[in-house]
C-alpha angles and dihedrals in degrees: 000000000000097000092059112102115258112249088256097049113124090237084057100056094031091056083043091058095054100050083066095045093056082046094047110084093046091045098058099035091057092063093040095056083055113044088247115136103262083213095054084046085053093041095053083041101052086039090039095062094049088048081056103048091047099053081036095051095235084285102129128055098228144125127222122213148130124338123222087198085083107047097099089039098054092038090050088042100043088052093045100046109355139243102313103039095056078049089068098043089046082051089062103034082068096054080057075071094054091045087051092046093052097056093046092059084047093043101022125238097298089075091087088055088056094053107030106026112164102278082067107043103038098058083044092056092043091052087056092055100043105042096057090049090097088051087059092041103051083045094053091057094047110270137120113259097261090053098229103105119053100220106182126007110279099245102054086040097060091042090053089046093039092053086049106043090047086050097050092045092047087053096049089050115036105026122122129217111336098353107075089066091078110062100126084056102052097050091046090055087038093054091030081058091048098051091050090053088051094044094247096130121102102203094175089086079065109041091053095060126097108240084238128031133135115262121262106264118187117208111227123237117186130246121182092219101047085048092050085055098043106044096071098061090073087085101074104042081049085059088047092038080062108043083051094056097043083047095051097048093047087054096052097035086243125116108226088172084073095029129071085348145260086245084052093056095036092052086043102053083048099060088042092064085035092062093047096051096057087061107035101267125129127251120289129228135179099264120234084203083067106038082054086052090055092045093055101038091040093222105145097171114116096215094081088064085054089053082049094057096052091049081053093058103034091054086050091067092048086094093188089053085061099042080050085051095053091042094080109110116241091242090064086047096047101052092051091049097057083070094038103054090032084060095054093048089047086064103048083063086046092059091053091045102044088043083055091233107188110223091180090083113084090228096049082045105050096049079054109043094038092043087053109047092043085061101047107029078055099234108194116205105192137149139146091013092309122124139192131160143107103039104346091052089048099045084052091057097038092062095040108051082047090062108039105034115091129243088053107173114242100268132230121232099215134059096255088132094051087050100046090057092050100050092055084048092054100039086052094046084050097041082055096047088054097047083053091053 
């Protein structure tokens, strides 16, 4: 022990910093697909990831911070019933957490499995990924990402996303060493570039801001049938919850499944997104970008994360920072965001194909085939002011169908499956960091 860095030694702070640094292009463009403030968004996630390693007991080496699971549900919240009102479901959505986190410690962590195995949560991911492409391509061409408002002239608009969207590409594949996690931030600064050279930045969003200010925080108020619709929702970022955790302990050698606990994390992550929603942040979620930071630098000491989180806090009250943030034209955000949300989508069917799902049988078939065109063709189930449909309606029938339909496969109690797909991840993300370097 005495050769580990005090929590004040400049290694410390500086590999804090850049953990922040690896989290920071996914955090901010999340709130800034969805109107949200991108300094309240620093702010829940720098708060959010002290919440966790409290509950947690400084035990595991990750970073908390926007989740892009949300993005269709806020935008289509925040439409229907407004800002505060999709506060409050999300509010909600995170006791859902609690409640989660509660059955795991009763049933033990092979409970999700039970409810969620890989025929479920791969068609569900996918669906996450999928269904938001129109919303980067329209952006890409100039639009807004409904479509529905041409923003910037089209061919401005392609160059600037196309800039961006090569350069983050180029990053992702052909980086060495600590570069090539920061994809998402290269290609930010390389299109942001681009859209100044072509006069497509707005810097009066910055120049009216104060150089300090608290960050504009939104109190919650509560609405049943933003909450139906919302609820839901808790399902997916609870698949991804568990693939991060599994993640995090293959890559230190330590099980946090077994200790401090899959209930803790999970608790932990809830109150977390609690926490952000009574303040008018988005959801938080335990961030991949990170746990491949901790892979490469080999610092396994939670307290940078700790470190991550002040600098968090501290860059939400430069006001002109986050007028700077909301200044990046759509175009710079869309390009980056075809390879974003076609990742995700890449590994829904990742998890069907490393699971070893056989499609070939009708039941396995039928959960996938249903779950997937739901998500994408947008079916809507409403009546009587109530509302279900994108990923809360998917992550219903998933479930569902799984449950119901019969043939159903015995069923393991563990989470031997989950691991087993993260481990080949992880070996392959190693294999190629080794080939780089």
């Amino acid at each position: 022990m005495s050769a580990t860095p005090g929590f004040f030694a400049p290694r410390t702070v500086l590999v804090g910093a850049q953990m922040l640094f690896v989290a920071f292009g996914a955090l901010v463009l999340m709130p800034l697909l969805t109107g949200l403030d991108p300094s309240v968004a620093l702010f829940t996630a720098g708060v959010g990831t002290l919440l966790f390693q409290c509950i947690t007991g400084f035990s595991i080496p990750v970073f908390l911070a926007s989740s892009f699971v949300f993005i269709a549900p806020i935008s289509h919240g925040v439409q229907a019933w407004g800002l505060p009102a999709t506060m409050g479901a999300l509010m909600v959505t995170a006791v859902v957490y609690v409640v989660l986190a509660a059955l795991v410690r009763w049933r033990g962590p092979g409970f999700l499995h039970v409810l969620m195995p890989p025929v479920v949560t791969g068609p569900i991911i996918m669906v996450i990924g999928l269904s938001l492409a129109p919303t980067a391509v329209n952006m890409a061409m100039g639009m807004d990402g409904t479509g529905q408002e041409t923003l910037f002239p089209y061919g401005r608009a392609l160059t600037v996303s196309m800039v961006s969207l090569v350069t983050t590409l180029l990053v992702a594949t052909l980086a060495k060493g600590f570069f090539r996690l920061l994809p998402i931030m290269v290609g930010v600064l390389c299109g942001y570039f681009s859209a100044l050279m072509l006069g497509m930045v707005d810097f009066a969003v910055v120049t009216e801001r104060a150089w300090l200010a608290p960050p504009q925080f939104v109190l919650p108020t509560f609405e049943w049938q933003a909450i139906v619709f919302m609820v839901p929702v808790a399902l997916a970022p609870a698949i991804e919850h568990v693939g991060d955790v599994l993640a995090i302990s293959n890559v230190t050698g330590r099980d946090y499944v077994r200790k401090p606990g899959l209930h803790r994390t999970l608790l932990g992550d809830g109150v977390a997104s609690m926490g952000a929603a009574m303040v008018g942040g988005p959801p938080n979620t335990t961030y991949s970008e990170v746990t491949g930071a901790v892979m490469l630098t080999r610092v396994f000491d939670p307290r940078v994360m700790v470190w991550a989180a002040v600098f968090a806090i501290v860059l939400s009250f430069l006001s002109r920072f986050g007028g700077l943030l909301q200044s990046i034209p759509a175009p710079v955000m869309g390009g980056i965001l075809i390879l974003m949300f076609g990742s995700i989508a890449s590994v829904g069917m990742n998890t069907l194909i490393k699971a070893r799902v056989d499609l070939a049988r009708q039941r396995n078939l039928v959960i996938v085939a249903t779950t997937l065109v739901f998500g994408i063709g947008g079916m809507v189930i409403s009546g009587g002011g109530f509302t279900l449909q994108g990923i809360s309606l998917c992550g219903v029938l998933a479930v569902v169908l799984n449950l119901l339909l019969p043939g159903r496969d015995p069923v393991a109690t563990d989470l031997r499956q989950e691991q087993a797909v993260v481990d080949d991840l992880i070996e392959h993300t190693r294999s190629k960091a080794r080939s780089k370097d």
